[in-house]
C-alpha positions as CSV (number, residue, x, y, z in Angstrom):
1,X,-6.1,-4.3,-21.0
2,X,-2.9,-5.4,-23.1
3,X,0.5,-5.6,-21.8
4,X,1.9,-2.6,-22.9
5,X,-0.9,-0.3,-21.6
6,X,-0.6,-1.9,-18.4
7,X,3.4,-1.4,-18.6
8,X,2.7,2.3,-19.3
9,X,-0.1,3.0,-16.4
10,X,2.6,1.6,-13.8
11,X,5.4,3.9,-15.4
12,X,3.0,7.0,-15.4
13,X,1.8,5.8,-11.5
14,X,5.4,5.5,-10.1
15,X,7.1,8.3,-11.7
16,X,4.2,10.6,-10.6
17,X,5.2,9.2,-7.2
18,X,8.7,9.6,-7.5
19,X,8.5,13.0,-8.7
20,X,5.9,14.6,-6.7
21,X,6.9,16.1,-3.1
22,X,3.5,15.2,-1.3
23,X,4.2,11.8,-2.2
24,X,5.3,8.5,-0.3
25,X,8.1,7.8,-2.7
26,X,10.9,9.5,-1.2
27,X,14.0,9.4,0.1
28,X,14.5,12.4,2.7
29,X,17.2,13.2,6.2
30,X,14.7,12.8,9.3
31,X,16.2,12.7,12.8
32,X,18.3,10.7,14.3
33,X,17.4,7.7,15.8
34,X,17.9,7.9,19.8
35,X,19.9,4.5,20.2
36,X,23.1,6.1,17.8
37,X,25.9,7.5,19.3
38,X,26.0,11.8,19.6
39,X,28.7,11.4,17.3
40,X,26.4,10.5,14.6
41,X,26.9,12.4,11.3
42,X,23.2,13.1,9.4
43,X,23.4,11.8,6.0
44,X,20.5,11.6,3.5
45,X,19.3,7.9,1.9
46,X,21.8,7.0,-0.9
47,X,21.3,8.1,-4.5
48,X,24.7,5.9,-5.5
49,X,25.1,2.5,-5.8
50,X,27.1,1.3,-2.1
51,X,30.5,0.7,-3.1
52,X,32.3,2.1,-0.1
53,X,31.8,2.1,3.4
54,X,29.8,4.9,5.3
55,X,30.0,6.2,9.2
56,X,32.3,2.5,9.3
57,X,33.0,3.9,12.9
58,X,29.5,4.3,14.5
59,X,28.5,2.1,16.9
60,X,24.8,0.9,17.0
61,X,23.0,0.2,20.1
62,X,20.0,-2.3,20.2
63,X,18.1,-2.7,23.6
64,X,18.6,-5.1,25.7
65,X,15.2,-6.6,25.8
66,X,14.6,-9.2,23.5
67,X,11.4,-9.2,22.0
68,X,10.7,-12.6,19.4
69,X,8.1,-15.0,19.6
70,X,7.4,-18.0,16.7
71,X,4.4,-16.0,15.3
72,X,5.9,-12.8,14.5
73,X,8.6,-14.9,12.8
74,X,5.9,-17.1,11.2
75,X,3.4,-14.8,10.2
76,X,5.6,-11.7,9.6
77,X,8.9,-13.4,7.8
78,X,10.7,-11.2,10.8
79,X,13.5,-13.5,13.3
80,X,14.7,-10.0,14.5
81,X,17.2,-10.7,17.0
82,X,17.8,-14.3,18.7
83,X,19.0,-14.9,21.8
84,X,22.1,-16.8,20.7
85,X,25.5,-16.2,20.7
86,X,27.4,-19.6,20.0
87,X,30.4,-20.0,19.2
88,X,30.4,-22.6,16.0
89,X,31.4,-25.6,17.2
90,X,30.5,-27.9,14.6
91,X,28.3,-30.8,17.2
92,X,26.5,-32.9,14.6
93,X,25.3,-33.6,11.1
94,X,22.4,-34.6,9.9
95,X,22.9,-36.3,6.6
96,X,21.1,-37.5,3.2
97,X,21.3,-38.2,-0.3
98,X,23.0,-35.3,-2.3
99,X,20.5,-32.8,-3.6
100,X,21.8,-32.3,-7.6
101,X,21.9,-28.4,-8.5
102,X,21.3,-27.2,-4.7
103,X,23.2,-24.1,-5.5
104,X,20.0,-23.3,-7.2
105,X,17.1,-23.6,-5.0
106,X,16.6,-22.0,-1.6
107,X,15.2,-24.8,0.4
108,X,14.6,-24.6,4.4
109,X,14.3,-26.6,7.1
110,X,10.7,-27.6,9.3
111,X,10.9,-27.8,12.7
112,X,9.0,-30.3,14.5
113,X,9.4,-28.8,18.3
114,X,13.5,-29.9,18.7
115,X,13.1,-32.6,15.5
116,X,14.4,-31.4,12.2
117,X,12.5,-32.0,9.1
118,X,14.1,-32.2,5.4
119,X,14.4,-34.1,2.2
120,X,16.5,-35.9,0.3
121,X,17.1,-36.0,-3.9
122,X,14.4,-38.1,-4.4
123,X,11.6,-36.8,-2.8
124,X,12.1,-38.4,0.8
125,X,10.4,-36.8,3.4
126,X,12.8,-37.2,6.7
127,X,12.9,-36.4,10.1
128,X,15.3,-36.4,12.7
129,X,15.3,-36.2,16.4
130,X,18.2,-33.7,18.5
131,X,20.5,-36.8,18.4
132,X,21.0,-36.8,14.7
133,X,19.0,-40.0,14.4
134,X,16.1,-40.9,11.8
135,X,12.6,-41.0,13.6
136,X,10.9,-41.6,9.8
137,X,11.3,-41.7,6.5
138,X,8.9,-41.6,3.8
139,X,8.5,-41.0,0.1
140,X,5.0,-40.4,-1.9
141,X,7.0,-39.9,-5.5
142,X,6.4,-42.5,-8.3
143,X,9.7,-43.8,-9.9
144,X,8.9,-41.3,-13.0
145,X,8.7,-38.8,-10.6
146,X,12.0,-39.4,-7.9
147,X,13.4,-38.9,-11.7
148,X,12.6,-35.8,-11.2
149,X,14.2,-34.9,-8.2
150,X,11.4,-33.1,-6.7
151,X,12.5,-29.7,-4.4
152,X,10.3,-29.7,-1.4
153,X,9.0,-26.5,0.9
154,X,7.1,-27.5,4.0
155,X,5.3,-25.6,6.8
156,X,3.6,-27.5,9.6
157,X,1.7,-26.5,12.5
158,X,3.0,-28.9,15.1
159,X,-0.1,-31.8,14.3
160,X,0.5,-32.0,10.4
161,X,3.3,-31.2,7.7
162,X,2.5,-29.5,4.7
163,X,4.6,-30.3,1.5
164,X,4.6,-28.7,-2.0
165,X,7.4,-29.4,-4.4
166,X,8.6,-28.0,-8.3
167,X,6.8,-30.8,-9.6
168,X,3.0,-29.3,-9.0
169,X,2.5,-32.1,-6.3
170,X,1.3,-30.8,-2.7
171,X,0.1,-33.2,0.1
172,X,-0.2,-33.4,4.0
173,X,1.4,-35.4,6.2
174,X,0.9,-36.7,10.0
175,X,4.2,-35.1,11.9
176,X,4.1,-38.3,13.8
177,X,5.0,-40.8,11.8
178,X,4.9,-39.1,8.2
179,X,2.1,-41.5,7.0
180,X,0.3,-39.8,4.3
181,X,-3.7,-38.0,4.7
182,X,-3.9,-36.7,1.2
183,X,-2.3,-35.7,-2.0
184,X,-3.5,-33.9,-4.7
185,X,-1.7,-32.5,-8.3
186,X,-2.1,-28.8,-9.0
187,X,-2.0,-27.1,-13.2
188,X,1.2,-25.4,-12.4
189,X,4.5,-26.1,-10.2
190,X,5.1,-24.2,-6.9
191,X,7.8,-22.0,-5.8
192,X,7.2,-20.0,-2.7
193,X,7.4,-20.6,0.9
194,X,3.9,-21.9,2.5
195,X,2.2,-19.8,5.0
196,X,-0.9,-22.0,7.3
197,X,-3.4,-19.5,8.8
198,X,-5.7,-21.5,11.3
199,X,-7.6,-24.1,9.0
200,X,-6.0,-23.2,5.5
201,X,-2.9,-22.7,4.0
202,X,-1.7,-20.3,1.3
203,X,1.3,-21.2,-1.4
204,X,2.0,-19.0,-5.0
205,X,2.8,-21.1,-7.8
206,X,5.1,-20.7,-11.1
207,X,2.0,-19.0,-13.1
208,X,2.1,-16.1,-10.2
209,X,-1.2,-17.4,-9.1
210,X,-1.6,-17.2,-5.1
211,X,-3.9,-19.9,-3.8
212,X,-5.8,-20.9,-1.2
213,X,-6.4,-25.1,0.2
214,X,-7.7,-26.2,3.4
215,X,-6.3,-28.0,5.5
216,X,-8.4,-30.8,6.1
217,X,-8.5,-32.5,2.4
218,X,-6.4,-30.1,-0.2
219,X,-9.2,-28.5,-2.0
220,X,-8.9,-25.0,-3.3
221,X,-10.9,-22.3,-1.5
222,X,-10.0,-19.5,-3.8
223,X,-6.7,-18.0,-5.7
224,X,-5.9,-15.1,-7.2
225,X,-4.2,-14.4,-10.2
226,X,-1.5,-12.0,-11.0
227,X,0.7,-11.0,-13.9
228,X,3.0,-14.0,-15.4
229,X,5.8,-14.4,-17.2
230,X,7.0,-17.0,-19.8
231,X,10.2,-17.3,-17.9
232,X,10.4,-18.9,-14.5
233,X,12.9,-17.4,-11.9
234,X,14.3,-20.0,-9.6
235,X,13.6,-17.3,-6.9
236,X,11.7,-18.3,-4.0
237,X,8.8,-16.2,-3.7
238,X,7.3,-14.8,-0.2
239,X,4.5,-13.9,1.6
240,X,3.2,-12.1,5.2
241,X,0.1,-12.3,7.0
242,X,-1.4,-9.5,9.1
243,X,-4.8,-9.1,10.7
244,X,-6.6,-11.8,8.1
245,X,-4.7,-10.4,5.1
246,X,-1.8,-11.9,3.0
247,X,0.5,-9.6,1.8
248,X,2.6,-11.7,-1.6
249,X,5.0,-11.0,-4.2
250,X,5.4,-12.8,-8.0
251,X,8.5,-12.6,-10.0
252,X,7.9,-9.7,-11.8
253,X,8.0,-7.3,-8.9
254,X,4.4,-7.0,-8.3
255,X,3.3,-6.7,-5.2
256,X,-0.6,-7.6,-3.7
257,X,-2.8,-7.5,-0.8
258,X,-5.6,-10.3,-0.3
259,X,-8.7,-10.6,2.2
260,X,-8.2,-13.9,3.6
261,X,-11.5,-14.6,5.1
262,X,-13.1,-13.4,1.2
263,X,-10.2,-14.2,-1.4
264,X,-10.3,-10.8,-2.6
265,X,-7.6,-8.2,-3.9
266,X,-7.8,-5.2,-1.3
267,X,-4.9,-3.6,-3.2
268,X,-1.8,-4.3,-5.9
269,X,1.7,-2.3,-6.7
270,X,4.1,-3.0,-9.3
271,X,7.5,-2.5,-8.5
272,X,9.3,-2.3,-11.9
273,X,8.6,0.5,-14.2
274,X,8.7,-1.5,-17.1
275,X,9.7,-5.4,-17.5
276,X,10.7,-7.6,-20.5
277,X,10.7,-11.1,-19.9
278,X,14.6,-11.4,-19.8
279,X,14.9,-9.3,-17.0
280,X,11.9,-11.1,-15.0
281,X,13.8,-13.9,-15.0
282,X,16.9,-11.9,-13.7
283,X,15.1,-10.4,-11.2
284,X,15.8,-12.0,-7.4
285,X,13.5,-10.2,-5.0
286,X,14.1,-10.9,-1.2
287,X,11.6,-12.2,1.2
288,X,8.9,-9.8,2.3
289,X,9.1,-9.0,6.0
290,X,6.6,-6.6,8.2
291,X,6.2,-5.3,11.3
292,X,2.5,-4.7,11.2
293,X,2.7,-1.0,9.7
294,X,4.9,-1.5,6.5
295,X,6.4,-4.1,4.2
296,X,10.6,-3.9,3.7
297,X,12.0,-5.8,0.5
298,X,14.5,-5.3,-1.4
299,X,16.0,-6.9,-4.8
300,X,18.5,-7.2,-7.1
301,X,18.0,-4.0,-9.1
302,X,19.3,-2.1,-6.4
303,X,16.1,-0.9,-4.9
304,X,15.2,-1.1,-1.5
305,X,11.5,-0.6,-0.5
306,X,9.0,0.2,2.4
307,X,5.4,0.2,1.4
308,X,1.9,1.0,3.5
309,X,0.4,-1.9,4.5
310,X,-3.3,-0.3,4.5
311,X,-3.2,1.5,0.7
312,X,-0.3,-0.1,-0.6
313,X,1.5,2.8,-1.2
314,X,5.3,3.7,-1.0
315,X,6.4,5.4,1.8
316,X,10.5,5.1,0.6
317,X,12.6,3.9,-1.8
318,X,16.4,3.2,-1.1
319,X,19.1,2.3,-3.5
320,X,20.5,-0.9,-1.4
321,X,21.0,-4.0,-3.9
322,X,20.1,-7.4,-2.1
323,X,18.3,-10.4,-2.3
324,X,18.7,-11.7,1.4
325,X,15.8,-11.7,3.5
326,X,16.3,-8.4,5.7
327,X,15.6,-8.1,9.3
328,X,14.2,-5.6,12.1
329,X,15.2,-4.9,15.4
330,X,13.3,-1.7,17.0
331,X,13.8,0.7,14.7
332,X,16.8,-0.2,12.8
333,X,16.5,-2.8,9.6
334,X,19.0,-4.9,8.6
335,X,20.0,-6.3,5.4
336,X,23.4,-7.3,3.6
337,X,23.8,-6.5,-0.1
338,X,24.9,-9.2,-2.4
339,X,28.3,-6.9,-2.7
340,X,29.2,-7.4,0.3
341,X,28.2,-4.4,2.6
342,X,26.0,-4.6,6.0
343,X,23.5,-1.6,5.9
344,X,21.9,-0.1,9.0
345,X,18.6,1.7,8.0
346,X,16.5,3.6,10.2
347,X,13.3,1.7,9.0
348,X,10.7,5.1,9.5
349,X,12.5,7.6,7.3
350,X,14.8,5.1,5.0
351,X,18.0,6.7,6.2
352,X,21.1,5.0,5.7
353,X,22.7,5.3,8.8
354,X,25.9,3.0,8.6
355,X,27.8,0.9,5.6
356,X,30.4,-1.3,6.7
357,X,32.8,-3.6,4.1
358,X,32.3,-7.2,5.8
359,X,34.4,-9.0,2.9
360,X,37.3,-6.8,3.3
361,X,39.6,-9.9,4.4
362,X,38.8,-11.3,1.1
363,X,41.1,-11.2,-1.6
364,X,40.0,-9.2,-4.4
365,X,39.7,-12.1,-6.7
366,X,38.2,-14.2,-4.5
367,X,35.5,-11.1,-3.5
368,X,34.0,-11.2,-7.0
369,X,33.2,-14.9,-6.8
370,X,31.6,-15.0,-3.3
371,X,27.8,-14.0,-2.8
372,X,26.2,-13.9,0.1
373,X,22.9,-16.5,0.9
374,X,21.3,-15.0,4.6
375,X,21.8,-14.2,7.6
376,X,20.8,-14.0,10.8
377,X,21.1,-11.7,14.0
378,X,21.9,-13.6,17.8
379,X,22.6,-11.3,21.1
380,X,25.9,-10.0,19.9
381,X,26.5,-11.1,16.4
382,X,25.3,-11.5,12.9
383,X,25.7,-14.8,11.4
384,X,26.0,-14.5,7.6
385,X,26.8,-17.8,5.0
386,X,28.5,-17.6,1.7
387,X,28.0,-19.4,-1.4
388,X,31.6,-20.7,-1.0
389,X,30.9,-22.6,2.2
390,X,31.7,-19.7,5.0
391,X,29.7,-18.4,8.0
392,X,31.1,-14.4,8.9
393,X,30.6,-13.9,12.6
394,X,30.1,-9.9,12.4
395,X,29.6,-7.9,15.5
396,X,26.0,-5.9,15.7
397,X,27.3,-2.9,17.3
398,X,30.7,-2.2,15.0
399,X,29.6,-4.0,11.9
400,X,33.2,-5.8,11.5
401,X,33.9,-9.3,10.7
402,X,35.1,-11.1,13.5
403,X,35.5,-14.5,12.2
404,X,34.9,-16.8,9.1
405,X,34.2,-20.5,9.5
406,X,34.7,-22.9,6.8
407,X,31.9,-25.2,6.6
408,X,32.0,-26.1,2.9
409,X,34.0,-25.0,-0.4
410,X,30.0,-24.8,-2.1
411,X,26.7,-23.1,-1.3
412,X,25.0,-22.9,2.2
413,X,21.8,-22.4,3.1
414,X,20.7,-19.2,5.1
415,X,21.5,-19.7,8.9
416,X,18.8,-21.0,11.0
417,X,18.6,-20.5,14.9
418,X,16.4,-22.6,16.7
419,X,16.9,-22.8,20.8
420,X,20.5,-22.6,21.4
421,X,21.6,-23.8,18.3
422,X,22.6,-22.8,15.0
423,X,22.0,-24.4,11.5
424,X,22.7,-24.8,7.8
425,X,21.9,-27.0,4.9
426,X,24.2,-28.3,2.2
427,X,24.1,-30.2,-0.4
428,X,23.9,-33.8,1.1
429,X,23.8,-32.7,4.9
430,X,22.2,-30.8,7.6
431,X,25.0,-28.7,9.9
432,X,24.0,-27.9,13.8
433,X,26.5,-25.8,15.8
434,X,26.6,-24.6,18.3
């Protein structure tokens, strides 16, 4: 089937959906969520682009209960809400060599129990103990390829640390004392965070192929191929596992369900009604998160989506534009558009239930510069970091900004929370507070 027929099918397929009344692609008023205030004014799910503030006064109410365990944030890309609620005292860093062009790569950090695992610009594999010092450091580059400057993503599953890098290089190592148990060279670079599911592990590379290794020497169990693009998007791409399937997105928008146990497609959706290669590479999608039922995402084209997890259809769209991984609490989801806005959704029906303006006590020309990276959610707060260097402490229940903490004057990674503290990654240094 050529390109353009396939273009047309998914324009015919999601307009049909939009259009028709019986269908899951809607946007619609439901009721109102019990944990909002009586005062609550109904409102339908957005048409317009958020550009101003909505019920700014209503105050949201989360149970008390907090319900978060390492697989649900493993397996389902969901950290929910943390118990944390630090204030941001800056207590250690965690340093290395600085990582050239960081601003453009989303890179994270592995947690080895309370060790911290990261790299440096040439490849180094490090790890650190809660003291700030080095337990081990080890590098598996030639000199043409430190040259390089490989960008790492790792996942490990508290015996062995699984690396992949921009360079098509992917190996395991032993989380003891980093000594290298094999390596192998893949046809095309990866770009996607790495998921390991009992004695395999999944990764999507730059041709928008998902695939499949084991564990025990590197060799490919299956993949499956989706639709590429000439252009590569710096965009980290995602992926969720429920019940022995793998939910994944490329970066055109397409999303696809896979049989683990089988390596087959049980289902795929595009996203985009129609796509050029100039706006594939424009197009930032965040990470997928699930609770089981549905998949939330959202991107940069101001769309917002929830989609079936059993036939992959759409059961809303919302007009929220963000690339930030979102998260859910009980019934709400949270996300932060790359304007500047915190939105409250009520994740069933899609309704936008509160807008608030957290970069109000910005200067206007310092507003259009800033762009947000991630956040997080703790007891009380919502931990947010900038691309200028800031963390925005913003209270749950109001939505305002209570405080801004200058950490940098450049990019910072999303906020991580691990025990009772917090961290972020710069350019040549790791940040704990707590």
């Amino acid at each position: 089937m050529s390109k353009t027929i396939y273009f047309i099918i998914s324009l015919i397929i999601i307009t049909s959906c939009s259009l028709n009344q019986n269908s899951k692609f809607w946007s619609a008023t439901q009721n109102i969520p019990e944990e909002i205030d009586s005062n609550f004014k109904i409102i339908f799910a957005a048409e317009k682009f958020l550009k101003q503030e909505l019920n700014p006064n209503l105050k949201i109410k989360l149970d008390s209960n907090i319900k978060n365990n390492l697989t649900i944030r493993s397996y389902f890309n969901n950290d929910g809400r943390l118990n944390y609620d630090g204030e941001l005292k800056k207590s250690s860093r965690y340093k290395f060599s600085k990582i050239k062009n960081f601003y453009q790569y989303e890179p994270t950090i592995s947690f080895n129990k309370k060790d911290l695992i990261f790299f440096d610009n040439k490849g180094s594999i490090i790890q650190f103990n809660n003291k700030s010092k080095l337990k081990w450091k080890k590098n598996y580059y030639s000199k043409s390829e430190k040259k390089l400057k490989p960008i790492v993503q790792f996942a490990n599953n508290g015996k062995f640390l699984i690396v992949a890098d921009n360079i098509a290089k992917y190996y395991m190592l032993d989380l003891l004392n980093g000594n290298l148990i094999w390596s192998k060279k893949n046809l095309a670079p990866f770009n996607s965070q790495i998921k390991i599911y009992e004695d395999r592990f999944f990764i999507i590379d730059y041709s928008n192929t998902l695939r499949c290794f084991s564990i025990k020497d590197g060799k490919e169990l299956w993949n499956i191929k989706t639709e590429s693009s000439l252009i590569r998007s710096q965009k980290k791409l995602s992926m969720v596992i429920v019940s022995d399937v793998i939910y994944f997105n490329n970066s055109i928008g397409d999303i696809s369900a896979v049989d683990i146990k089988k390596g087959e497609l049980l289902w795929q959706l595009p996203t985009q009604s129609s796509l050029i290669y100039e706006s594939a590479f424009s197009l930032e999608t965040s990470d997928i998160i699930t609770d089981s039922a549905s998949l939330f995402f959202s991107n940069n084209k101001n769309q917002l989506f929830s989609i079936d997890l059993g036939s992959g259809s759409f059961n809303w769209e919302n007009k929220v534009n963000s690339n930030l991984r979102p998260t859910l609490v009980g019934n709400f989801l949270f996300t932060i558009s790359i304007e500047g806005y915190l939105v409250v959704i009520e994740k069933n029906s899609g309704n936008i239930i509160r807008v608030t303006d957290i970069f109000k006590n910005f200067k206007p020309k310092i507003r259009k510069k800033i762009k947000p990276t991630g956040f997080i959610m703790g007891l009380n707060n919502i931990y947010l970091s900038t691309d200028n260097g800031r963390i925005l402490v913003i209270d749950v229940a109001s939505g305002k900004t209570k405080s801004a903490l200058k950490i940098d004057n450049e990019k910072i990674s999303r906020p991580i929370i691990l025990d009772k503290n917090l961290f972020v990654v710069k350019d040549n240094a790791i940040i704990k507070l707590d």
